[in-house]
DOGUNU-148033 format. One record per residue (C-alpha): chain; x, y, z. Coordinates in steps of 0.25 Angstrom, whole numbers. Example, Ala and Ser with C-alpha at 12.3 -4.5 7.8 and 13.67 -1.06 7.14 Angstrom:
2
<cadena->A; u->49; v->-18; w->31>
<cadena->A; u->55; v->-4; w->29>
//
This chain:
296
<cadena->A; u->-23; v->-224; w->164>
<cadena->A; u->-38; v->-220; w->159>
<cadena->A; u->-41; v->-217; w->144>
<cadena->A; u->-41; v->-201; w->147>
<cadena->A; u->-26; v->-201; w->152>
<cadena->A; u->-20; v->-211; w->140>
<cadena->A; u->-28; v->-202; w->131>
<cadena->A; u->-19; v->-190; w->138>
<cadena->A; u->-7; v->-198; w->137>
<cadena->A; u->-9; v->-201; w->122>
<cadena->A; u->-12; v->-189; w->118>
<cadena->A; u->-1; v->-182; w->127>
<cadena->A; u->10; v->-191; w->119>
<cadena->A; u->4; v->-188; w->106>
<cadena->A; u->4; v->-174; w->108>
<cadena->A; u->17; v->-175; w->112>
<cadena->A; u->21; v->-181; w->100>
<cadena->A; u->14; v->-173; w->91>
<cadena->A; u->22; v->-161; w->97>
<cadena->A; u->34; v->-169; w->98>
<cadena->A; u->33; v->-171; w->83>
<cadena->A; u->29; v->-155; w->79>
<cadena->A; u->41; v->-152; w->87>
<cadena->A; u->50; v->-160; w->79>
<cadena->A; u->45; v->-156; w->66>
<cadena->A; u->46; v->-141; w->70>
<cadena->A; u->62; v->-145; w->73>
<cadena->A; u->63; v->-152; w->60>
<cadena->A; u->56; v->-142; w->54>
<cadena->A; u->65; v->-128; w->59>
<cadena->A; u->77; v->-136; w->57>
<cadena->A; u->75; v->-141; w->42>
<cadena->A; u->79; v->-130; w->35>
<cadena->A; u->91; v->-126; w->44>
<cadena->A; u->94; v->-140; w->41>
<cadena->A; u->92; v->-141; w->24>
<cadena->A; u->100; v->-126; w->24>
<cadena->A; u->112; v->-134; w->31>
<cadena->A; u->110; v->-145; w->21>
<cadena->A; u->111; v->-137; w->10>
<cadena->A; u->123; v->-129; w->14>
<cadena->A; u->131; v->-140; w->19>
<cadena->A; u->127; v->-148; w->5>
<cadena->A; u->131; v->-134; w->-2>
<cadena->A; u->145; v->-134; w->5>
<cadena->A; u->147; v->-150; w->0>
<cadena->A; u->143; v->-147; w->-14>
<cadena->A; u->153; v->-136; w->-12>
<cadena->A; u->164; v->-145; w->-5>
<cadena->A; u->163; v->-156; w->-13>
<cadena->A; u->163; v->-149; w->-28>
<cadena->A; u->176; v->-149; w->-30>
<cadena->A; u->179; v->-162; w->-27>
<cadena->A; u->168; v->-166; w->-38>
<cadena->A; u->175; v->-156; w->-47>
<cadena->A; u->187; v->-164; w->-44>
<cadena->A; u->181; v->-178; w->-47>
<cadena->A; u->175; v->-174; w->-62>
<cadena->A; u->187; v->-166; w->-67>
<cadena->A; u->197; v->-176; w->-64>
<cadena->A; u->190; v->-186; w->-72>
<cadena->A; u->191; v->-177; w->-85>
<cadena->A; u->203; v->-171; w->-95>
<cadena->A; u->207; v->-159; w->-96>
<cadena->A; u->200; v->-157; w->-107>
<cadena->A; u->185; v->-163; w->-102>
<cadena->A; u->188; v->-152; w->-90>
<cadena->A; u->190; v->-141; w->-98>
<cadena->A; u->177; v->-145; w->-104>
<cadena->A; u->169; v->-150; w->-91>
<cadena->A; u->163; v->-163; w->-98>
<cadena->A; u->170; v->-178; w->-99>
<cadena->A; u->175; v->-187; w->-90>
<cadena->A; u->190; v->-194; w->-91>
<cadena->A; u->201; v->-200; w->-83>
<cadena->A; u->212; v->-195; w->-91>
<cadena->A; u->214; v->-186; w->-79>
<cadena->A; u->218; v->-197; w->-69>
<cadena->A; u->227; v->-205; w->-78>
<cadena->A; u->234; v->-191; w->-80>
<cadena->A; u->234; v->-190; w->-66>
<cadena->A; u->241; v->-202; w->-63>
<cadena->A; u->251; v->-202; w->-75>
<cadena->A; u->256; v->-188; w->-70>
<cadena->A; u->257; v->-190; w->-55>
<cadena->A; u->262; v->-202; w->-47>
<cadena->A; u->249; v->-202; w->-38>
<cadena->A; u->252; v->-214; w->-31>
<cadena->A; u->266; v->-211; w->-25>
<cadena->A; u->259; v->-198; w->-21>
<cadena->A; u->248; v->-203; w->-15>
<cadena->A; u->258; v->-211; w->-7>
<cadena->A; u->265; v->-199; w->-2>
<cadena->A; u->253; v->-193; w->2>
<cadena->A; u->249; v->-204; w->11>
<cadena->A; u->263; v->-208; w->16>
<cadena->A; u->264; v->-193; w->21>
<cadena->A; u->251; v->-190; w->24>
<cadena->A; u->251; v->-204; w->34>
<cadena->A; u->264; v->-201; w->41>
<cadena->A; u->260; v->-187; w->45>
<cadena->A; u->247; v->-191; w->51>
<cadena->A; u->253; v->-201; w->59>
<cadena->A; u->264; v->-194; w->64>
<cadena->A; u->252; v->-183; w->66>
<cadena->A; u->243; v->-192; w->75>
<cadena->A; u->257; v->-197; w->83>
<cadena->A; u->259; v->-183; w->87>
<cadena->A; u->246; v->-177; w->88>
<cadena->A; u->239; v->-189; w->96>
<cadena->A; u->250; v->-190; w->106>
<cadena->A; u->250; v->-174; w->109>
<cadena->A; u->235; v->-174; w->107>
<cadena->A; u->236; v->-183; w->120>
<cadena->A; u->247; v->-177; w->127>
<cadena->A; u->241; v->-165; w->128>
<cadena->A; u->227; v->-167; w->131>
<cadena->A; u->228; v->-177; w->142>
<cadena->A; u->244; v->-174; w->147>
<cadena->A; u->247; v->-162; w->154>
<cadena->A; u->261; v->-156; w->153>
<cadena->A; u->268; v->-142; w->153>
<cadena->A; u->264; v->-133; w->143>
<cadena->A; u->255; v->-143; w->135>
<cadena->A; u->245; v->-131; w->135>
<cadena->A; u->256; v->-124; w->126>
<cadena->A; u->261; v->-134; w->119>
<cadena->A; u->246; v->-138; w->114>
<cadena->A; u->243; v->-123; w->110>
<cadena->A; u->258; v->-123; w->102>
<cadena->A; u->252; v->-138; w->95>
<cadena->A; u->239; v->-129; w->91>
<cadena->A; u->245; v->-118; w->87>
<cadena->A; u->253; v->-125; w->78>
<cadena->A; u->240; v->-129; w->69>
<cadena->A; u->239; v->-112; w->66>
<cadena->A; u->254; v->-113; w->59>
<cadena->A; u->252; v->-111; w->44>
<cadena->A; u->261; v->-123; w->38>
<cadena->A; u->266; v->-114; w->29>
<cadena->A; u->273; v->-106; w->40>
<cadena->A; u->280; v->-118; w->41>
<cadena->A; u->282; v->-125; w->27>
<cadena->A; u->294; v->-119; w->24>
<cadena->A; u->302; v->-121; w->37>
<cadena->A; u->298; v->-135; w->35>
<cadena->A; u->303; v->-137; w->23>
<cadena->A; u->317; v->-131; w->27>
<cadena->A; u->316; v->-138; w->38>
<cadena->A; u->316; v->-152; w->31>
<cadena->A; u->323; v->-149; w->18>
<cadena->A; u->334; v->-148; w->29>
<cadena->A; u->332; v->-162; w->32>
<cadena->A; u->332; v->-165; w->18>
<cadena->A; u->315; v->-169; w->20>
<cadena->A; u->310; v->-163; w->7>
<cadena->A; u->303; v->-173; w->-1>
<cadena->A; u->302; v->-181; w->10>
<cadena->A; u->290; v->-186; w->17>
<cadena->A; u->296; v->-184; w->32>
<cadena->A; u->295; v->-169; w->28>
<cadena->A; u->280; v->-169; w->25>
<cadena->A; u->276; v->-178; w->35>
<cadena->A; u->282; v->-171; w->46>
<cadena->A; u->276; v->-156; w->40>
<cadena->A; u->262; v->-162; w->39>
<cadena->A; u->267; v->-169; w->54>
<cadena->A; u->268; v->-155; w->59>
<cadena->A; u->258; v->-148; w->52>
<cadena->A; u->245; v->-158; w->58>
<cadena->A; u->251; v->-161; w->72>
<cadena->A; u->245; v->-148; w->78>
<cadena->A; u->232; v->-151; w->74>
<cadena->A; u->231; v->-167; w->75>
<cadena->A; u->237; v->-165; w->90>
<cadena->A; u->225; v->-152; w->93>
<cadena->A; u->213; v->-162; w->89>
<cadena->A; u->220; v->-173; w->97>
<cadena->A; u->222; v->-165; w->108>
<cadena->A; u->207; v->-161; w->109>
<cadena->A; u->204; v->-175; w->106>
<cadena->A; u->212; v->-182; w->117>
<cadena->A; u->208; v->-170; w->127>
<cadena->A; u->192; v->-177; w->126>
<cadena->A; u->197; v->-189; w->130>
<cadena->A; u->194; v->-191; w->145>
<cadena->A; u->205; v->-189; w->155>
<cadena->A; u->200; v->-202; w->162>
<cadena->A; u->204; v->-211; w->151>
<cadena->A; u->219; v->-208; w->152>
<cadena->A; u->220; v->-206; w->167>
<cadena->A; u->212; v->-223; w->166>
<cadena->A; u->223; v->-226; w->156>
<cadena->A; u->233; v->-220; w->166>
<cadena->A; u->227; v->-227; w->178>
<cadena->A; u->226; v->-240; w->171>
<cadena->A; u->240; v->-240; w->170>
<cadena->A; u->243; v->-233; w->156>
<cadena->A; u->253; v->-220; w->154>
<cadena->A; u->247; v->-209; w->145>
<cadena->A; u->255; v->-216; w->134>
<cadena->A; u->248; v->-229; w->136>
<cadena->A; u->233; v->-220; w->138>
<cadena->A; u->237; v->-212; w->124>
<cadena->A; u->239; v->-223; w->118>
<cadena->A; u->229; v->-235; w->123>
<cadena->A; u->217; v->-225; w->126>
<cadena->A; u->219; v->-211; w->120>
<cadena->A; u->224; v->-214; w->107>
<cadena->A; u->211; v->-226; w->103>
<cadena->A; u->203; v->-215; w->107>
<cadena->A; u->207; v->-203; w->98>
<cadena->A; u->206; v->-211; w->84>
<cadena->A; u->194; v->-204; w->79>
<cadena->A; u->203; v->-189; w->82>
<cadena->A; u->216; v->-198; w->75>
<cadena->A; u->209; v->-200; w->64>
<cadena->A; u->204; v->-186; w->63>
<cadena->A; u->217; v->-180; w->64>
<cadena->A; u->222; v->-191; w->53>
<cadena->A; u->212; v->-188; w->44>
<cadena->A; u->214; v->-173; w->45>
<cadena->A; u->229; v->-174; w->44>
<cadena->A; u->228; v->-185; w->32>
<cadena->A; u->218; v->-174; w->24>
<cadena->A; u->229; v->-162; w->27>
<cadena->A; u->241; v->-168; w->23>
<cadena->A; u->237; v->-177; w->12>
<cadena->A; u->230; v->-163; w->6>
<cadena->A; u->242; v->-155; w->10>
<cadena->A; u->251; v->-149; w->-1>
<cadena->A; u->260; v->-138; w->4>
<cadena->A; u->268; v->-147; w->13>
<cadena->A; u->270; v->-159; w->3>
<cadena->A; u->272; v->-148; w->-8>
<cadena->A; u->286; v->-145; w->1>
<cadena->A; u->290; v->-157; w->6>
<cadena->A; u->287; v->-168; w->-4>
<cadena->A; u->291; v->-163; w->-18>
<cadena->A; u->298; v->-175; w->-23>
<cadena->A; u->289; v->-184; w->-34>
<cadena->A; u->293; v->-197; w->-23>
<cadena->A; u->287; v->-189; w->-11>
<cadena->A; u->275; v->-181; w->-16>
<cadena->A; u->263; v->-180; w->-11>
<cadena->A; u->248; v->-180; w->-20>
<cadena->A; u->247; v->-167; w->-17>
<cadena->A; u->259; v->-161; w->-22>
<cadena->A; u->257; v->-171; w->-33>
<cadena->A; u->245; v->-163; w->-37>
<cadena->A; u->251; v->-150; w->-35>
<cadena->A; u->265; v->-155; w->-45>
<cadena->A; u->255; v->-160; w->-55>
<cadena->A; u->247; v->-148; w->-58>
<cadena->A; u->260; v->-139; w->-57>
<cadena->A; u->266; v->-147; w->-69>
<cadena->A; u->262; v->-150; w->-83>
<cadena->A; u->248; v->-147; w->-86>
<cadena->A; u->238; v->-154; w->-79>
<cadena->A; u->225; v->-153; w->-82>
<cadena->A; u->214; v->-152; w->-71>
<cadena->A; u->208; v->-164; w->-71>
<cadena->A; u->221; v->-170; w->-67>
<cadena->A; u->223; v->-161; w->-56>
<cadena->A; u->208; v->-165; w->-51>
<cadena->A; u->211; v->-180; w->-52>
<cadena->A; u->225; v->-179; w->-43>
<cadena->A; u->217; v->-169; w->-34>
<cadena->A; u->205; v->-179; w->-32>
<cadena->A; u->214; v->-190; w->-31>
<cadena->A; u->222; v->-185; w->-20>
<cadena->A; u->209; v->-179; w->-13>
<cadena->A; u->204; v->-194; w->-12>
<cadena->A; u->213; v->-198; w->0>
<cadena->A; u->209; v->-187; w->8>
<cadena->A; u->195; v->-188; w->6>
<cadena->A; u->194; v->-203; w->8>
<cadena->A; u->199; v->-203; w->21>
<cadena->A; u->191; v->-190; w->27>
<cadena->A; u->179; v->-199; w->22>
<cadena->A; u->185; v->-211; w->29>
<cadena->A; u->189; v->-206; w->41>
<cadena->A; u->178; v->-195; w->42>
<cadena->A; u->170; v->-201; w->54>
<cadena->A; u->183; v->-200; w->62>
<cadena->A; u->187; v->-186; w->57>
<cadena->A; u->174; v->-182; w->61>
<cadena->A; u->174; v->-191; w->74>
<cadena->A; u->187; v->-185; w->78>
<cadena->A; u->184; v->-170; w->77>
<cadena->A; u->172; v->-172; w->84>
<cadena->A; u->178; v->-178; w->96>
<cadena->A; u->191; v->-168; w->94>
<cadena->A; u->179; v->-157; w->97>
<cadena->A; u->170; v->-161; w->104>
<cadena->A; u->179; v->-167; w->116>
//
């Protein structure tokens, strides 16, 4: 190569940088103040999300007095709190209900999930579309019969009551995200199962199953925030001091003697914890299960 053509060549690939580059910045520079603007609104809708919750915090660590006032600090609130409701024994009746439902949930919904995306039998197509429609019924359509229903059975105050309503109530949904999930996976993997020797039981549960745990704990963690949050249902069903649940602790508390408000903030935070601590633990799989859900 002579000195006139690595002259051409050098200055070709500095030219090619140095337009390389101007590109770049004028790619940085269009997209930048599309880029603070979504910043800002999306830091403005946190601050708007997470305000309450902060309000939350301060207030319950003050009297009644100090909140009428809006200065001081004091944990009067939370040793009220725990002298006027038995937080422990409701705490357990949230989890014990809140547990079986979900596992009875992923029981049903991972099994018809998989029946119905990889087996083909008559009317599934209908069956399916009854499943889905069943998510656009309002529960309180279907509260009262319920509760007929069970009191019958003598189930009121009973966690078999409540279990089996939030049962009914999340199976629809948990079975349609597992359906779309188990409908990505590839038709060669069972039909290898089947050939190697497996039924579509053994493929559900050897092959399938280990592969929809990112969607599993999806529809858990969506299903524990629903129920542990709901009240309506365990208002019904679980009226009894031995069975209650913290939300209708909560709801019994504030609707009796005179409480103040930083009480009701303490017992509100306290049983907003649980359900925030697991979103937060389990948020990489929520957000890993939804994806896959979609984009499958």
């Amino acid at each position: 190569m002579s000195r006139e053509e690595g002259r051409l060549t050098t200055n070709t690939l500095a030219n090619s940088a140095s337009s390389g580059k101007v590109r770049l910045r004028r790619r940085i520079a269009g997209g930048e103040p599309a880029r603070v603007v979504i910043f800002f609104v999306l830091l403005l809708i946190s601050a708007v999300m997470f305000f309450p919750f902060v309000y939350m915090v301060i207030n319950s660590f003050r009297t009644q007095q100090q909140y009428l006032q809006g200065s001081g600090f004091s944990t009067q609130s939370w040793h009220l709190l725990f002298q006027e409701m038995p937080v422990g024994t409701e705490f357990l009746n949230s989890t014990i209900v809140a547990a079986c439902a979900i596992v009875l949930i992923l029981i049903v919904a991972t099994s018809a999930g998989f029946a119905f995306a990889k087996l083909r039998f008559r009317f599934h197509y209908v069956v399916f579309i009854g499943i889905v429609g069943a998510m656009m019924v309002p529960v309180q359509s279907i509260i009262i019969p319920e509760y007929v229903n069970f009191a019958r059975f003598g189930l009121i105050n009973n966690y078999v009551s409540a279990i089996l309503t939030y049962t009914a109530l999340g199976t629809p949904f948990a079975t349609f995200l597992m359906t779309a999930f188990f409908r990505g996976l590839p038709d060669e993997l069972i039909e290898a199962g089947l050939c190697d020797g497996l039924s579509y039981r053994g493929s559900f549960f050897r092959i399938a199953l280990p592969m929809a745990l990112p969607a599993l704990a999806t529809v858990a963690v969506l299903q524990f925030i629903q129920i542990w949050d709901d009240f309506l249902v365990a208002l019904l069903f679980l009226q009894s001091p031995a069975v209650r649940t913290v939300t209708v602790g909560l709801g019994v508390l504030s609707s009796g003697r005179v409480v103040g408000i930083p009480v009701l903030m303490a017992g509100s935070l306290l049983s907003a914890i649980p359900a925030v601590v697991v979103y937060l633990f389990f948020q990489r799989y929520l957000v890993t299960g939804l994806t896959l859900g979609v984009s499958r």
